[in-house]
Structures are given as structure tokens and as C-alpha cells.
N, C-alpha and C positions, 0 to 999 in steps of 0.2 A: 241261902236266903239273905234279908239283908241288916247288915250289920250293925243298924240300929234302930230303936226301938221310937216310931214317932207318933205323935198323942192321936188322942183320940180327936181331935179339934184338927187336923190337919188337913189342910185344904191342896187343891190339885197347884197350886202355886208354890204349896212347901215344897210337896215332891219333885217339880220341876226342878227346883231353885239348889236340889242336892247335886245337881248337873251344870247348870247356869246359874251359880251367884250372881248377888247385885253388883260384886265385884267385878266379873266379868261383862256385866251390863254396862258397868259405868267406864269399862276402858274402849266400848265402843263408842260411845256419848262421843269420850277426849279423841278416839279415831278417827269418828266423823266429823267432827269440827275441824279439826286438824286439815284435814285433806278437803276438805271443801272450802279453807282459809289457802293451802297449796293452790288447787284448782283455780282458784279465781284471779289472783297473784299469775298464773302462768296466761289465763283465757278471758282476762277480764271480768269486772265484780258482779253480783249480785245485788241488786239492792233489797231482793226480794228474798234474802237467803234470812233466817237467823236461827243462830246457835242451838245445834239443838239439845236439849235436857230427857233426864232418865225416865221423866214421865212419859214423853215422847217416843222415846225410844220402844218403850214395854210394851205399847200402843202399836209402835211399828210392828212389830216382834206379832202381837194379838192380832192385828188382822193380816199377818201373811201367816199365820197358823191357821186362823178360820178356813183359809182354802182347802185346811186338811178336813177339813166334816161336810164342808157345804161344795163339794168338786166346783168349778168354775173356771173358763179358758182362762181368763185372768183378775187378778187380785183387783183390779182396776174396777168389775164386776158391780160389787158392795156398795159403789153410791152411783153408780144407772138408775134406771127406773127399769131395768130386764127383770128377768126370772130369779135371776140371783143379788136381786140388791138386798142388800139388809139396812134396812131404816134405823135399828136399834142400836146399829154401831158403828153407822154412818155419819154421825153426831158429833162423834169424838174431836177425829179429825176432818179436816176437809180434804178433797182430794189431791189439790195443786201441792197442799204441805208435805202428804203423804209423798209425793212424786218429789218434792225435792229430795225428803230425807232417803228417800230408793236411789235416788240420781247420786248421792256424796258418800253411802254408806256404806262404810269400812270398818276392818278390825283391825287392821296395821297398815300403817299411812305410806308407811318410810320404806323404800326397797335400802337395804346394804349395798355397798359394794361386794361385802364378800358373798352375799346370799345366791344361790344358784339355782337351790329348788323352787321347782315352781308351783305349790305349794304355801310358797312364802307368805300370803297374806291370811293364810286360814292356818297353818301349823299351829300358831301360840293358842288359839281358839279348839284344835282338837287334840292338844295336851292338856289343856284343863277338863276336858271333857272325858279323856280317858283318865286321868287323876279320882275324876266325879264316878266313871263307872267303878273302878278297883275299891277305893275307900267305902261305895255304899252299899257293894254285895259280893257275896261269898257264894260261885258259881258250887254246881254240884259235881261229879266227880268227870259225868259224860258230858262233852262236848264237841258240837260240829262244826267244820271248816267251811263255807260256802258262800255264796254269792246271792245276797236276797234280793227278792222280787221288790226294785224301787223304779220300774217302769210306771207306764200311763196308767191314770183311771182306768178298769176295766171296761164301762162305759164307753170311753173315748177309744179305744182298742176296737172295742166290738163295731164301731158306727164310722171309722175311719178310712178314706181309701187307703192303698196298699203304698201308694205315694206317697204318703202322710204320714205313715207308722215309719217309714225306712227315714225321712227327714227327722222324726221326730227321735227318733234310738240314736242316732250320731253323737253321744255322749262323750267327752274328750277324757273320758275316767271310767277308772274299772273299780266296783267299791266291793272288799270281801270282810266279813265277818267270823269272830270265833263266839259263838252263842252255844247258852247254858241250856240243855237240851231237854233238863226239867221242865224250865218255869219258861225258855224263852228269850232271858234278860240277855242280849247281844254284850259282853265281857268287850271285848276289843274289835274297833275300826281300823282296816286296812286300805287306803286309798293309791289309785298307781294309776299315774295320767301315761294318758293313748302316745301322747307328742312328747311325749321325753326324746332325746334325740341320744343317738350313741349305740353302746351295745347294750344296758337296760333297760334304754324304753319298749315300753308297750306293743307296740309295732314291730319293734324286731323279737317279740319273744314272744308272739301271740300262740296261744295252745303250744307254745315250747315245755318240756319237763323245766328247765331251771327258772319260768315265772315263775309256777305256779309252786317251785321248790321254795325259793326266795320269797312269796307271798305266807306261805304256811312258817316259815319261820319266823316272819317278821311279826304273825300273829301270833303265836306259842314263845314271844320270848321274855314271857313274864310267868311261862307256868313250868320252867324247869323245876325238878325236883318233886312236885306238888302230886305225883302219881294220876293224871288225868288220864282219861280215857278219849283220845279225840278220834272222830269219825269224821272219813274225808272222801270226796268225789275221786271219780275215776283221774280227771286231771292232775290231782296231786297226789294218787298215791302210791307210791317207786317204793321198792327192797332199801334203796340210798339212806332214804328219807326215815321211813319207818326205825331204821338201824344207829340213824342218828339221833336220834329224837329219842329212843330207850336209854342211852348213854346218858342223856340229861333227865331221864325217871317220868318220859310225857311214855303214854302205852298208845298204840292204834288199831284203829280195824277202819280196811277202806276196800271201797268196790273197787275191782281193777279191770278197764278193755285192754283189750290189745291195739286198740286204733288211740285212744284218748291219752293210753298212761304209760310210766315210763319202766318198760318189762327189762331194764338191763337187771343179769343176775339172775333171772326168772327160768326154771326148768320150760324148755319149748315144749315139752310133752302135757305137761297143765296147762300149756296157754292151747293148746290144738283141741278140737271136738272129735271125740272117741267116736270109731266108728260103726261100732254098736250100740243100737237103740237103747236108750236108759227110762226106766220109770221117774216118775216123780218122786222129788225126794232123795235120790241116790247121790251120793258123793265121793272126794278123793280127795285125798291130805296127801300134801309133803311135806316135808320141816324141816329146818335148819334152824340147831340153836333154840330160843324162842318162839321164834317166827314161822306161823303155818300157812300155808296157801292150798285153800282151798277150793274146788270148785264141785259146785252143786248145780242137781235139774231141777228146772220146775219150769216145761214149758221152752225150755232155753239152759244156755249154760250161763251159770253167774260164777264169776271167779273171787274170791275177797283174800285180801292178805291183813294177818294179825299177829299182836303177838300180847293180845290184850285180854282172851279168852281159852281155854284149856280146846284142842280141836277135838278129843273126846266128851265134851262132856254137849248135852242132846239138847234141844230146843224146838220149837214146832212154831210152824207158820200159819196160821188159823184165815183161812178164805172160806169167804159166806158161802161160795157153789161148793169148790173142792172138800170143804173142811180141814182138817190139821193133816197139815204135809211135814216128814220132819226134817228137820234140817241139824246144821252142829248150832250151840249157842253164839258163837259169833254171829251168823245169818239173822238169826231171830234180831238181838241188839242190833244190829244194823237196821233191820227195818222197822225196829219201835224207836228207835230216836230220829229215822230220819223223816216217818210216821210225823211224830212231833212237829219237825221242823216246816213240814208243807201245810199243816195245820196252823204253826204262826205265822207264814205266807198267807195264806187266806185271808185269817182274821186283821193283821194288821198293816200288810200292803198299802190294803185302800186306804190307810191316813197318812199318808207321803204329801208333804205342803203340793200343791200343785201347780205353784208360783216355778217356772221355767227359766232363769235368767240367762243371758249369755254367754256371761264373765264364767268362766270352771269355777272360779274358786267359790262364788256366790252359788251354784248347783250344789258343791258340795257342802256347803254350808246348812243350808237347806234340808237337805239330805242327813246332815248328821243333827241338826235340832229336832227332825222328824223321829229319831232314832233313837234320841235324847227324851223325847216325848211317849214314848210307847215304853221305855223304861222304867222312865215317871206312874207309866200306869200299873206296870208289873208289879213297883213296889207297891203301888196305892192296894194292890189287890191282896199283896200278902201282909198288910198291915190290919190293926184292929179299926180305923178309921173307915175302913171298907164295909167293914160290919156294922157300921153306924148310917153310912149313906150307901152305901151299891151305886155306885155306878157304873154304866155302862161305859166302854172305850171314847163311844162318840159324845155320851155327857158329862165324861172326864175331859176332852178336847173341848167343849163346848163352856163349862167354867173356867177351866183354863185362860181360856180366849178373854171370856168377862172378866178377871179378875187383872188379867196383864193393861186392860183396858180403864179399871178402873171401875168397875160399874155392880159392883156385888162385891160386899165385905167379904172376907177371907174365909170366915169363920163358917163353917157345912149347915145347911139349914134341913132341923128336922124334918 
């Protein structure tokens, strides 16, 4: 839960702000002036440009959040006169202002020479944000490895041609998550661009075992020691892995195919389907060590490797037609955390900003304040300030929005 205690008066701006300090606000202010003082120096001046300030900013920040509650092709939307204008906070700014601060806005101005990643302009912006996750919550013991749902409105999915959706998924980034499998609170961002060039980008490692090897470590390697229980797709989960990962005191349980994941080490007689008909429910353990591989019927053969749960001890899978099928405990856990997980897919997909930029690094930006923002709400819900106003996710977004704007004091009204 989280790790500290905020008042009862605490408005959807505190919570934010345990992720995005003003500090952090105010080094975009000096990055965007910065580079839009570069810019003009290399492409000729502005007269129409000036400097912009934090009020400004917050404002900016407010209405490319709105996209997240009120879906809209684009941000631009809010001062039309279409279906999605909004009059109320159209006021703030105008729109040509909006469009310059969009056109100069940066969070690190200055490439290095020595800088190579590409990456480079958003990394300082999601080190503070991962600092902002670790300091303001204490995940629970389970946790899942995965790739959340930050594609299109479902709206726009559903009413789109088939042209459209394949233009629109060409995403230059692959974004995976290690989330608290309680509450939901996403613990750590993992980001790995498509066009890395060599033997680790993207491209040459796609549905490889050593991404997805290299991906799951880079998320777990702040929970050596800490005895977690993490649960992972068929993609990442290899005997390798699993074996390594006990050595520094992380435990797992993960579905494993034969087509997706990486079976080196793996007895071929558990990865083969018996060719005797089996009831539901029936199983087969082997072990080595800690590690049991299991594979169970129901309708199908599922195979799971752990070394996270006893492979004797029982559990049952409860389906409304069938009723309770049993299975070992490992199977059960697996399917109430990952249960969980498609449940905070649903609920908070849909608030993903909907603002599309070009630039990767401004997508992923996007992306991780959208991130930043639904953990703002986790915390608001597990806090006593929640029991004084309830809100809802979307009138969590929805003050949010007001307050970065300026336009509604801080403080929760009865």
C-alpha cells in the first residue's frame, strides 16, 4: 500500500504531484525555452514566440490530459465548435499559444555527444518517475510481468477500417510493465524502441527468448531479495530465467507454450500431449530442485513452470457452467492474478491521453504520464481522502484537469 499517509484535504493534484513535482514541471518550463531559444537561433526568430512559464505549462499538461476522459481525434478538438469542444476550458488558453508551446516542447534540450540512447530526451523525465513510483508504494508480494493494453480508444478500434488500425499500431516502442497484482499500481516502466539498430534492438530480437529475457530483468531489478512472487506470459517464461531469478530470492509461476517460450532444459515428454484422453482437471508434475512443471487439462493442455508454490498442494478453478475443476495451487494463482490484471485492462486502458505525437519520445511521454495518472488514482482510492469525496477514475481525471488549469481551488468540495 502506500507508503504514506495524505490528509484528508488531499486533492487529485497532491496525488499526481507524488509522481510529477513542481520540480519536475519547472525543468520543462527552462527545456522548452531553452530549445525554442536553439530553434530559432538555427531557423529564424519568432516574434510571436514567448517564454513560457509554469502556469503555462500545467495548462499545457491539463488539456492534453483531458483527451484522456473526453476521447477526441485530436487535442486541437477543445476550441472548435465540433462535438468535442469544450468552452469551459477553452478560455484558458488560446489555441495558436497552445500550438506554439506543442511545437518547442521539450524535456532535455541538449543531445551529448556521448549520449547514444535513443531515449535521450525522456530518460531523466522517467527516472523521476520511477523514483516517484518506489518512494510512494510498497507493492504486495504477487506480481505480473506484461504488456498493457495502451492502444486506441476502443471506439475508434471498433469503427476503424482495417487500414487504419494497422497505420495506426506502427508504434516505434514496445512498453512492458511490472504491476502490483493487488491493487494494480504499475511498480516499474520498461520501454525498448523498435529501431535500436545492432544485435539488441527490437527488430532483431522480436518474439526472441533473450528480449523478452533481457526485458523481465530489467524490470525485476530492483526486487532482488524481497521474495516476490512474479507471474509471467508464455513469452518470458524459460527454466534459464526462472533459475536465475531464485538465486537473487524473486520466486515465479509462468504459462509456458511450446511455440512462444523458451523450452531449453525442459523434459520433451511434458511439453508432448498424451495420447490418452484425459478428464478435466487431471495433471502431471516433474521437478527439479524447486522447480515443478506442470501440466494440467481443462479442455486443453496448459503447461505452467514454478517454483513459487508447493506442486502438491490443491486449488480449484471455479467456472459458472463447469463448476470447480481442480487443479494444483500454482494454476489457481495464476489465474486470479492474471484474472486481476485483464480487469485493470478494462477499467483503465480507456484513459490513455489520446494526443498521438510523432516524435517516440513525446508517445512515450504520454504514455508514461497516462500511467503516472492512474496511479495517482490507485493511491487516491487507498487513501482516507477517498472516503470523503469518491470519485470516480473519470472525476478523478476530470479535477485533475481543472486544477492543472487553474480553475477550481485544490481543496475537495463537500
Amino acid at each position: 500500500g502506500p507508503t504514506r499517509k495524505m490528509p484528508l484535504t488531499a486533492s487529485a493534484m497532491d496525488f499526481f504531484q507524488l509522481f510529477v513535482p513542481d520540480n519536475v514541471l519547472k525543468n520543462m518550463v527552462v527545456q522548452t525555452n531553452m530549445y525554442a531559444k536553439k530553434y530559432q537561433e538555427r531557423f529564424g526568430s519568432d516574434d510571436t514566440w514567448i517564454d513560457v512559464t509554469l502556469t503555462e505549462m500545467k495548462a499545457f499538461l491539463g488539456y492534453m490530459i483531458s483527451t484522456s476522459i473526453h476521447h477526441c481525434e485530436s487535442v486541437l478538438s477543445i476550441w472548435s465548435s465540433g462535438f468535442y469542444s469544450n468552452k469551459s476550458i477553452a478560455l484558458i488558453m488560446t489555441q495558436s499559444r497552445f500550438e506554439k508551446i506543442l511545437k518547442y516542447f521539450h524535456i532535455v534540450a541538449f543531445r551529448s555527444s556521448q549520449t547514444t540512447h535513443g531515449l535521450y530526451k525522456i530518460q531523466p523525465f522517467l527516472d523521476s518517475l520511477q523514483n516517484g513510483f518506489d518512494s510512494a508504494f510498497r507493492p504486495s508480494q504477487a506480481q505480473v510481468l506484461h504488456e498493457p493494453l495502451i492502444d486506441e480508444d476502443p471506439v475508434f478500434i471498433a469503427t476503424c477500417t482495417e487500414r487504419e488500425l494497422r497505420k495506426r499500431k506502427k508504434r516505434k516502442f514496445s512498453l512492458w510493465v511490472r504491476q502490483c497484482s493487488s491493487t494494480g499500481f504499475i511498480c516499474q516502466i520498461y520501454v525498448h524502441l523498435k529501431e535500436g539498430s545492432g544485435a539488441d534492438g527490437l527488430d532483431a530480437l522480436k518474439n526472441k527468448p533473450q528480449l523478452h529475457s533481457m526485458v523481465a530483468k530489467s524490470l525485476c531489478q530492483n526486487a532482488s531479495g524481497k521474495n516476490y512472487i512474479i507471474f509471467t506470459g508464455p513469452s518470458i517464461t524459460s527454466l534459464n530465467l526462472f533459475e536465475e531469478f531464485e538465486k537473487q530470492g524473486i520466486y515465479c509461476c509462468g504459462l509456458l507454450s511450446a511455440r512462444k517460450s523458451d523450452c531449453t532444459g525442459l523434459p520433451p515428454s511434458m511439453l508432448n500431449n498424451p495420447e490418452t484422453p484425459q478428464s478435466r482437471g487431471q495433471y502431471r508434475i516433474r521437478m527439479k530442485g524447486n522447480m515443478s512443471l506442470i501440466c494440467w487439462y481443462n479442455k486443453g493442455h496448459f503447461r505452467f513452470l514454478t517454483n513459487a508454490y508447493s506442486p502438491i498442494q490443491q486449488g480449484v478453478i471455479i467456472k459458472r457452467k463447469s463448476g470447480e475443476i481442480p487443479c494444483p495451487l500454482a494454476v489457481e494463482a495464476f489465474a486470479a492474478h492474471l484474472s486481476y490484471i485483464c480487469k485493470y485492462d478494462d477499467k483503465y486502458s480507456k484513459y490513455f491521453i489520446s494526443h498521438k505525437p510523432n516524435k517516440t519520445w513525446q508517445q512515450v511521454f504520454w504514455f508514461a504520464i497516462s500511467i503516472a495518472i492512474n496511479n495517482a488514482y490507485i493511491l487516491y482510492k487507498m487513501s482516507e481522502a477517498y472516503h470523503v469525496t469518491r470519485y470516480s477514475r473519470a472525476q478523478f481525471g476530470e479535477r485533475l484537469v481543472k486544477e492543472l488549469l487553474g480553475l477550481e481551488d485544490t481543496s475537495p468540495s463537500h
